[in-house]
C-alpha atoms as one frame of an Amber mdcrd trajectory, in Angstrom:
protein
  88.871 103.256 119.206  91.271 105.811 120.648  95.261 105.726 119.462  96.403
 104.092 122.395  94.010 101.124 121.785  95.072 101.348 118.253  99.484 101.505
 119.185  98.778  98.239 120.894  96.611  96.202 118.291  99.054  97.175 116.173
 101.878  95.377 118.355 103.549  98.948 118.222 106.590  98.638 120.320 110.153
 100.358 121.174 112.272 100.935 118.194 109.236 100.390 115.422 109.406 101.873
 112.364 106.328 104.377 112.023 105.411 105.429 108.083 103.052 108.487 107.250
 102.238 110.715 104.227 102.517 114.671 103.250  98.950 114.940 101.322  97.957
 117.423 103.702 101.771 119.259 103.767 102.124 122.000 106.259  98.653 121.485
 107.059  99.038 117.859 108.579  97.998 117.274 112.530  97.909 113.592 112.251
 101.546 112.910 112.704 101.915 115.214 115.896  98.739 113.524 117.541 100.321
 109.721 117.068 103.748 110.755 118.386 101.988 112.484 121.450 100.120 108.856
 122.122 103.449 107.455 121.252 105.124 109.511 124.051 102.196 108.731 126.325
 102.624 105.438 125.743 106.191 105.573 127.215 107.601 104.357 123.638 110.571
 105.179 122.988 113.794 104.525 120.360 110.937 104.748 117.542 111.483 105.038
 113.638 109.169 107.621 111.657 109.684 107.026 107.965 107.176 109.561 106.811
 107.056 110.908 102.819 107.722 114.627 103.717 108.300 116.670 107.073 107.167
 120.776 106.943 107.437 123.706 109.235 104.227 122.545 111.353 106.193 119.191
 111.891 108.052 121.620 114.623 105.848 120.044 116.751 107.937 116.979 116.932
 110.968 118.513 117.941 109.811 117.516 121.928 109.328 114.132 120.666 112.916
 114.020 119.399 114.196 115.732 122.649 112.210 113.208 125.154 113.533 109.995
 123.096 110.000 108.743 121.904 111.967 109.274 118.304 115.577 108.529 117.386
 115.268 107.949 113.891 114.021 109.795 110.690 113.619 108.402 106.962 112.365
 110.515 104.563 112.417 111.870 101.126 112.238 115.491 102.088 112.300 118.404
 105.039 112.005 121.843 106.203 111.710 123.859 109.250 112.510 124.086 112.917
 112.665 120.355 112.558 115.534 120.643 109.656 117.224 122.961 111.932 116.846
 120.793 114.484 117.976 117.608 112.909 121.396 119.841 111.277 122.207 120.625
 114.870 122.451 117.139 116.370 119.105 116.514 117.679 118.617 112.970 116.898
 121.048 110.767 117.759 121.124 108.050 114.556 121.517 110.136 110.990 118.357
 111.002 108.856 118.059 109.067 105.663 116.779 111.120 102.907 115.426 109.073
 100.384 113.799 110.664  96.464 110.317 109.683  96.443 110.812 106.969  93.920
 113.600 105.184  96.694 111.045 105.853  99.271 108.542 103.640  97.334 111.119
 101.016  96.341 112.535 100.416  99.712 108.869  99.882 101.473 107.678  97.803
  97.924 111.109  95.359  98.274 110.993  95.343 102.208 114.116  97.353 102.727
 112.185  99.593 104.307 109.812  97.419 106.233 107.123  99.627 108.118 105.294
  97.983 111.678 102.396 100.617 111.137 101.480 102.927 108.802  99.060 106.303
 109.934  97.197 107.364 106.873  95.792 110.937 107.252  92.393 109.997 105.184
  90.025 112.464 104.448  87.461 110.575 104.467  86.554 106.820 104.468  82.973
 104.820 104.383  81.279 102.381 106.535  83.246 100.105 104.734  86.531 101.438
 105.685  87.547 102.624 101.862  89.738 105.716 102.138  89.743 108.933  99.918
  91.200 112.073 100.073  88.650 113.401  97.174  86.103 114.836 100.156  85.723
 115.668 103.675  86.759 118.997 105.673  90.413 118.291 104.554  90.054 116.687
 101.144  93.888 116.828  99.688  93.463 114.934  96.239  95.086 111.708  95.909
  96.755 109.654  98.671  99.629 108.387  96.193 102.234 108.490  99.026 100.372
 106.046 101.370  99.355 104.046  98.427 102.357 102.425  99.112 102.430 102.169
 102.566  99.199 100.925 102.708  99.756  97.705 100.281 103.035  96.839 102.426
 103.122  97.770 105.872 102.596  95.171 108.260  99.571  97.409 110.165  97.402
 100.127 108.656  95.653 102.382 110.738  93.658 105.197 108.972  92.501 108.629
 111.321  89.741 110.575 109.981  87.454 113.873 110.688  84.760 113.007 108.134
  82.881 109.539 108.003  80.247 109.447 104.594  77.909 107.094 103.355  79.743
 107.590  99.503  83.043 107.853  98.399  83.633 110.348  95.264  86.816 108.130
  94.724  88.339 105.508  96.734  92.287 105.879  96.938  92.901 103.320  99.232
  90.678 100.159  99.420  89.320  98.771 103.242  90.864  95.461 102.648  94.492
  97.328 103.259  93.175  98.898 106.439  93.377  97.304 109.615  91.769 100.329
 111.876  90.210 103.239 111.108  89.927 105.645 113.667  88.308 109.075 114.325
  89.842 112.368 115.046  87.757 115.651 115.569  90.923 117.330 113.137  93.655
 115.540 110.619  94.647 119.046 109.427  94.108 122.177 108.184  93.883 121.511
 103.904  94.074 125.428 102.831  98.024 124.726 103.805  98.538 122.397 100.937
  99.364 125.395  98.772 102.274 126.280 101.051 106.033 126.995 100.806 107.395
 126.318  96.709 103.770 126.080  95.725 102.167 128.963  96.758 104.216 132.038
  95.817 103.799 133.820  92.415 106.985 134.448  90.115 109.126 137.291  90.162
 109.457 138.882  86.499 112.971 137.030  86.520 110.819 133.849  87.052 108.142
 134.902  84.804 110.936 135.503  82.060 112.494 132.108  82.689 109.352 130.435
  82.519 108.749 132.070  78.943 112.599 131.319  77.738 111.383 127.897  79.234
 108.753 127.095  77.037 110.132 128.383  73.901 112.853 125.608  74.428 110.278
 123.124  74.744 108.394 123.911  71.552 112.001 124.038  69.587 113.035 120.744
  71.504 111.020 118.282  68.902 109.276 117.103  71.708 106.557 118.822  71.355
 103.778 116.733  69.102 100.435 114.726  69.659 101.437 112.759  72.589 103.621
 114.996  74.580 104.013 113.387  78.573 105.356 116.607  80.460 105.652 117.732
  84.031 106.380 120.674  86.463 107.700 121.134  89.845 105.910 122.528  92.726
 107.942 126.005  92.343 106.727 129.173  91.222 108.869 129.374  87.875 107.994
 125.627  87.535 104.333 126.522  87.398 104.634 129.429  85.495 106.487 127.370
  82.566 102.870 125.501  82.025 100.954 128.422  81.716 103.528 129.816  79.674
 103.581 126.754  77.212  99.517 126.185  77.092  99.630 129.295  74.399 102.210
 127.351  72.166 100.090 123.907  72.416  97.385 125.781  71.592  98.380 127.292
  68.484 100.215 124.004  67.223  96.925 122.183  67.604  98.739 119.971  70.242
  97.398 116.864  72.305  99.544 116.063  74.848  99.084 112.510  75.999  99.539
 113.225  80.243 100.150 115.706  82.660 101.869 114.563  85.629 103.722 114.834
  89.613 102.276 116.707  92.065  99.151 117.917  90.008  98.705 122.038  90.061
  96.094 124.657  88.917  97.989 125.192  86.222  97.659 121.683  84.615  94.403
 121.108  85.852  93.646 124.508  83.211  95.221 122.492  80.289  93.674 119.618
  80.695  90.622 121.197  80.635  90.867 123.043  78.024  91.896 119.828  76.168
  95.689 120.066  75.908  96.503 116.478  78.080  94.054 113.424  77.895  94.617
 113.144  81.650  96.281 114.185  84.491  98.246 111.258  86.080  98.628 112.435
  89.930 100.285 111.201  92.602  99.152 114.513  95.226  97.857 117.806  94.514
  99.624 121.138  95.075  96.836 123.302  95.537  93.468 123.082  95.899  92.186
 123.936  92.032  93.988 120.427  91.879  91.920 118.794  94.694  88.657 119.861
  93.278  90.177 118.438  89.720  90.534 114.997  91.754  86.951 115.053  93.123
  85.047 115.821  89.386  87.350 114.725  86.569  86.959 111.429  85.715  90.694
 111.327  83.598  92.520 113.392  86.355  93.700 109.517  87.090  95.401 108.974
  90.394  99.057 106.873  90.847 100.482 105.549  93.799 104.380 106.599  94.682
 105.672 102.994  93.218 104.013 103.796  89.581 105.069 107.521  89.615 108.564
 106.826  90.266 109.957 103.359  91.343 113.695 103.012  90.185 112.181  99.338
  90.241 109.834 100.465  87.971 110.489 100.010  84.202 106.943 101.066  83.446
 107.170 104.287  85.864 105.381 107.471  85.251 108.327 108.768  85.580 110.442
 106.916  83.047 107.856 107.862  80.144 107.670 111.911  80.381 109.165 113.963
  77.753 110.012 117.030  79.681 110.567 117.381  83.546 110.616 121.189  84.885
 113.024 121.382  87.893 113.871 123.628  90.154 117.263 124.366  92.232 119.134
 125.457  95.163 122.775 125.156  93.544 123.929 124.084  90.165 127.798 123.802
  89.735 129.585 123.119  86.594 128.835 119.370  85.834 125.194 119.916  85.973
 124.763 118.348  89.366 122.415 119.609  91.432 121.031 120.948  95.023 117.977
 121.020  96.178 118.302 119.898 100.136 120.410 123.083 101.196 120.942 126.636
 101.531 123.969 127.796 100.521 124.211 128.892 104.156 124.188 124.863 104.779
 120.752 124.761 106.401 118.481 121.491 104.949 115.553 123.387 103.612 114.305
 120.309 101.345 115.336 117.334 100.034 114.972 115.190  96.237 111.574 114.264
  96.452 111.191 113.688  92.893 113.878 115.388  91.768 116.562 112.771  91.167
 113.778 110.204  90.203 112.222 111.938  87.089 115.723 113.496  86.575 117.017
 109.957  85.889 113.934 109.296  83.880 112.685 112.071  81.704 113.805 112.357
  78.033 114.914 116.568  78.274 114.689 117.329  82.081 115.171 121.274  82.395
 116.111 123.273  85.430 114.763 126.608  86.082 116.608 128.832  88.186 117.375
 132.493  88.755 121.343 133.179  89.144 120.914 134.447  92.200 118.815 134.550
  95.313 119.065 136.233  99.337 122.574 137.882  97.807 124.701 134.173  96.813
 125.053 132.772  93.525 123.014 130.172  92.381 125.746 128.704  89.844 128.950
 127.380  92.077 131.789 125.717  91.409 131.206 123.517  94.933 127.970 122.200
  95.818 126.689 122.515  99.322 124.859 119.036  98.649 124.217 116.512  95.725
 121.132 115.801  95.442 120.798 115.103  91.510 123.969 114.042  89.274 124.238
 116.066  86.064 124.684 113.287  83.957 120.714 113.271  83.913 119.925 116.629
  83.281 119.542 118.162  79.705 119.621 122.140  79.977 119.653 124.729  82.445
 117.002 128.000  81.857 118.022 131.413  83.428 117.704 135.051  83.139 120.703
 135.518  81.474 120.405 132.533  79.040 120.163 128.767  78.378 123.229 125.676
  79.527 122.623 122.493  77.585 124.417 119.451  78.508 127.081 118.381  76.263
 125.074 115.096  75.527 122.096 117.052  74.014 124.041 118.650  70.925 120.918
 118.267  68.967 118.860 120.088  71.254 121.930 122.864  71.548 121.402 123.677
  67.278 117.746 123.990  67.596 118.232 126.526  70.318 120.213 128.431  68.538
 118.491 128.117  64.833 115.541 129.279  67.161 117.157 132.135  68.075 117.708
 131.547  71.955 120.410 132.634  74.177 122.429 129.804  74.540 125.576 129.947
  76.756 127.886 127.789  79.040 127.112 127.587  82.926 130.901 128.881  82.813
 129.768 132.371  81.636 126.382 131.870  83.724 128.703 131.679  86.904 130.701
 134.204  86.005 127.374 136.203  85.726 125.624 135.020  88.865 128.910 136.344
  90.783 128.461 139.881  90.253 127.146 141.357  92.970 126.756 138.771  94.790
 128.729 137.132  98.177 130.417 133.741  97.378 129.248 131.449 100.066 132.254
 129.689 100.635 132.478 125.943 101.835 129.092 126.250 103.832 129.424 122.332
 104.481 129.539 121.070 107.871 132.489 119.672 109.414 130.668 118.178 112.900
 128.651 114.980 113.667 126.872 113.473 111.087 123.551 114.772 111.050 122.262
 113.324 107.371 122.868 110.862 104.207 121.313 111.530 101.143 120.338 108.388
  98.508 120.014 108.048  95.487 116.498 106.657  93.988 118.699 103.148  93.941
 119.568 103.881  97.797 123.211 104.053  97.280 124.779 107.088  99.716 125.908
 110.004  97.215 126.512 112.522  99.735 126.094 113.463 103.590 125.578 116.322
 106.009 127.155 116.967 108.866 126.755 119.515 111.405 128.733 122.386 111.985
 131.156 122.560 114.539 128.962 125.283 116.936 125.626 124.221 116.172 123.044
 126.931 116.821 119.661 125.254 117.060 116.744 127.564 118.395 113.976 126.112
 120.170 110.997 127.400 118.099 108.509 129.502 119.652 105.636 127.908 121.926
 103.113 129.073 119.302 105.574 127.163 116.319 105.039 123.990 118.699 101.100
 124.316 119.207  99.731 125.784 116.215  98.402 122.781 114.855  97.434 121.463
 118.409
């Protein structure tokens, strides 16, 4: 069946709402080839709700400029298409959702989705899904997990048909149409953008300062439920804290998010039970997916549902974050530059924020010549009330409501501070952004996991959008 045949089995008409998944990340042709069908198909005024968007999604940006889209939901984006979307492009304002939201809104129908495109790696005669083998294998499909159980059309695309599944992600009795496609995307680009670079010594001294935390936090026993981000310093705090588990004869109970080499190494060499994944990273992590039998896989509603009491999310001990801005209160920015550009979004961020026992951000105090501690953010994306210290170069912030956590620091010998002197110290030498917030149409609303508006984007007032180059638009044609 080609995707026209598929558009209209699927009763896929003007202003439907259109759901897909980031497994494959910058890597990901399937979304391109639907909205080019989609435009064929003269529909127009549609709805794409998918999980992520990357710099390959550029290749949207004529689909936003013909009409065939109008509206964007989703939980996190980068690229010509962020530029695009800051400088007016669509006409209705994106809705940027945490991944936890995301699943929540499709679970409780507040997010209803006509059809849902699952990239799948590859699926059986049967029409099982997987994204444990095949020519693009990405791990597990935890985003479209979701998706898959609610939307009110499935239709999977896929490059590699085989006679046995490693692991089935997504069972055929959710799938309404499977079709195939001679390329879903390119899976060496999963280990893109925050996952693929290596840290700086700044990052690699944060990560250590990181970990001793940890181990003085009394968190760290048999048991232990712990996570990083996708970022460099994120990644480096788990190799950085395998050493310490290891001498303390330590069992950690779970390793969890977006799965990385990094964990995959401790749970192998027996530090976590399993590995509770919703996608991989990188592709140590894929192959993890494909042989471990405990490197468990967890759908987008169990990882981090707000709805969730029993979410993945809700049990870990320590959360590693990452951040754009931090200002005084804790709060913090991850969706934009300090020059105002969106160059992310929550994804998790807020959701295992809200629900981790000690979340820690990691951050240098500066980067590209701006301070990374500000007394104004350029965008909320995760309220301070729910984060519990903040790691740097230049020493450790720990939220007023962890005193505990603030005298083991220091009986441990650690550089604890205030972010007051850590801003102070982030401005020298650097340029102070100034109010980088737009002041034009609005472009944006952020949520939080609950869905509730905590802050917005606007363009600014002479937006300078650049049509990317004809190769940015092609590449992954």
């Amino acid at each position: 069946m080609r995707l026209r045949e598929a558009l209209e089995k699927a009763g896929v008409k003007d202003g439907a709402t259109l759901s897909f998944h980031h497994h494959l990340r910058n890597g990901d042709d399937v979304m391109r080839q639907v909205l080019a069908a989609c435009s064929a198909a003269g529909l127009r005024d549609l709805h794409i709700a998918p999980s992520s968007l990357f710099p390959c999604h550029a290749a949207l940006i004529p689909f936003l400029e013909n009409g065939t889209v109008t509206r964007i939901t989703t939980s996190y984006m980068t690229g010509p298409l962020a530029d695009a979307v800051r400088a007016g492009l669509l006409p209705h304002p994106v809705r940027l959702q945490t991944h936890g939201g995301r699943a929540a809104a499709i679970a409780s129908g507040r997010l209803p989705i006509d059809a849902a495109f699952i990239a799948a790696p590859a699926v059986d005669a049967a029409g099982n899904l997987t994204g444990a083998t095949g020519p693009a294998a990405c791990g597990p499909l935890g985003y479209p997990m979701v998706d898959a159980a609610h939307a009110r059309h499935v239709i999977a695309l896929t490059d590699h048909v085989s006679t046995d599944l490693p692991r089935i992600c997504i069972p055929a009795d959710q799938v309404d149409t499977v079709i195939e496609t001679d390329h879903i995307g390119d899976a060496s680009q999963i280990a893109s953008g925050t996952t693929g670079r290596v840290p700086s010594p700044k990052g690699q001294a944060i990560a250590d300062l990181t970990a001793q935390l940890i181990a003085c936090s009394g968190l760290l026993q048999d048991g232990f439920r712990f996570q990083t981000g996708a970022g460099a310093t994120s990644v480096a705090v788990a190799h950085a804290l395998a050493p310490i588990m290891r001498e303390r004869t330590v069992t950690g109970a779970f390793a969890a998010g977006g799965i990385t080499g990094a964990l995959v190494e401790m749970f192998r060499a027996g530090l976590f039970h399993t590995l509770r994944d919703v996608q991989a990273f990188d592709l140590p992590a894929v192959r993890s997916y494909a042989e471990d039998a405990d490197h468990l896989p967890m759908s987008a509603e169990a990882y981090a549902s707000p709805d969730r009491p029993d979410s993945i999310a809700r049990q870990l001990d320590v959360m590693i974050l990452g951040a754009a801005e931090i200002d005084m209160d804790f709060n913090v920015n991850v969706t934009c530059a300090s020059d105002g550009r969106i160059i992310g979004g929550s994804g998790g961020h807020a959701d295992t924020a809200a629900g981790a026992t000690l979340p820690i951000v990691t951050t240098q105090l500066a980067a590209g010549g701006f301070p990374k501690l500000v007394r104004n953010l350029t965008c909320l994306t995760t309220p301070g009330a729910t984060i519990g210290a903040v790691v740097t170069e230049a020493g450790i912030a720990i939220h007023p409501t962890h005193p505990e956590l603030a005298q083991r620091a220091r009986r441990a010998g650690l550089p604890v501070t205030t972010l007051d002197d850590l801003r102070r110290n982030a401005e020298t030498g650097t340029v102070s952004p100034g109010n980088a917030r737009g002041k034009g149409r609005l472009v944006a609303l952020c949520e939080s996991p609950q869905g509730d508006i905590i802050d917005e984007i606007r363009a600014p007032l002479t937006p300078a959008f650049t049509k990317p180059s004809p190769f940015l638009q092609t590449a992954f044609g």
